[in-house]
C-alpha positions in Angstrom: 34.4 25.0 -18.6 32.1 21.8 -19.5 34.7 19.1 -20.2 33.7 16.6 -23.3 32.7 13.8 -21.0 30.2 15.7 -18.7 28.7 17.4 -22.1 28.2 13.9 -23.6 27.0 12.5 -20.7 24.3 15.1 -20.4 23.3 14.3 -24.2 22.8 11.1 -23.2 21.0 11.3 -20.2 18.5 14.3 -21.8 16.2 12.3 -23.7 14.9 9.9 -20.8 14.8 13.4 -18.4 12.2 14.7 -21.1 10.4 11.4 -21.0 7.1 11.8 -19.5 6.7 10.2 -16.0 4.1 7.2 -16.0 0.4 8.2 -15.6 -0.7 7.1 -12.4 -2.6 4.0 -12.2 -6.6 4.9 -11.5 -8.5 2.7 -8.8 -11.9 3.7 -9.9 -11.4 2.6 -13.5 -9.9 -0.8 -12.4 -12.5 -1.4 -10.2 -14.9 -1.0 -13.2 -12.3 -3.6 -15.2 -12.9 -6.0 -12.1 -16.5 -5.6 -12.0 -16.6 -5.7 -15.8 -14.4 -8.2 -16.6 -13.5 -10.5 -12.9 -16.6 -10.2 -11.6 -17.9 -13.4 -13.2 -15.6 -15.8 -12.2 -13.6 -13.8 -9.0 -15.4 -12.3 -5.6 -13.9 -8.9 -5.8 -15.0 -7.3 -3.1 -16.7 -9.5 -0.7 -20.0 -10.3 -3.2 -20.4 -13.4 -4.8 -19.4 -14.2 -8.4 -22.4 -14.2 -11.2 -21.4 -17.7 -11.7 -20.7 -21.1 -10.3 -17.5 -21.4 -10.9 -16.2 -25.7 -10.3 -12.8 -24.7 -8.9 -13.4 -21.0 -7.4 -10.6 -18.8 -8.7 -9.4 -17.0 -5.6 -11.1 -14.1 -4.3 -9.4 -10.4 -5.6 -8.6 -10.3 -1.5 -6.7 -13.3 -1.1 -4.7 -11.8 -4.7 -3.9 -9.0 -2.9 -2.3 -10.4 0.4 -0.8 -13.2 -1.7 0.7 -11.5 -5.3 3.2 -8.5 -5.0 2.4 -5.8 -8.2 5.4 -7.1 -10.3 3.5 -10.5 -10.3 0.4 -9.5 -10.7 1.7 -7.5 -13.9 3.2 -10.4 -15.1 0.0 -12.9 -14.7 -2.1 -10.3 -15.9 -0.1 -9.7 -19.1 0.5 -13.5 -19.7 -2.8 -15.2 -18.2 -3.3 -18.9 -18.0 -6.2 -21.5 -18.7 -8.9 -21.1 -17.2 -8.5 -17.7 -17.3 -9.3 -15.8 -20.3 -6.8 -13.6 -21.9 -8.2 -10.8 -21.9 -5.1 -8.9 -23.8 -5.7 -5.7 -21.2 -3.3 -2.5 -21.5 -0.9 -1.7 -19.5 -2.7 1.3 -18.5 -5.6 -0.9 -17.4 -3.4 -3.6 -16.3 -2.3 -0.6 -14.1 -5.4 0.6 -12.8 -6.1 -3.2 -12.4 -3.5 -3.8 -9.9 -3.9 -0.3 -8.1 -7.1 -1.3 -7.2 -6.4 -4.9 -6.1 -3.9 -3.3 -4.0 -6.7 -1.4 -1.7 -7.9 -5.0 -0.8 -5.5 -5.4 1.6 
């Protein structure tokens, strides 16, 4: 028999096993963020930027070997002058990151 502790233990513990598990982050549609939104300012992929850019922002390679995921969430989510906030999901913060991760 189910003793009162492991029953109300498994009522706790049901609702996060029915969450749903995170959507995977999709590289296509952050590359289309980067080239959309990055492009101007950042090389993303070994082109030049649109722009002259005084400073030059680092390139979306030297992000990669530099910034783990966790920071990159957390700059992306609260940006900095110069850079624009540009109040992204987390979904395409997501797909943002997965595909600044292939640039390593």
């Amino acid at each position: 028999m189910i003793s009162r502790h492991a029953l109300a233990a498994a009522l706790v513990l049901l609702p996060v096993l029915l969450m749903p598990l995170p959507a995977r982050a999709d590289v296509a549609a952050g590359e289309r963020l980067a080239r959309q939104w990055c492009a101007n300012c950042h090389v993303i992929d070994g082109g030049s930027p649109t722009t002259t850019i005084q400073q030059g922002p680092p390139s979306f390679r030297t992000v990669a070997t530099r910034l783990n995921p966790g920071e990159l969430r957390a700059f992306l989510s609260h940006p900095h002058k110069p850079m624009p906030d540009l109040a992204l999901t987390r979904a395409e913060i997501a797909d943002l990151i997965a595909y600044i991760e292939t640039l390593k």
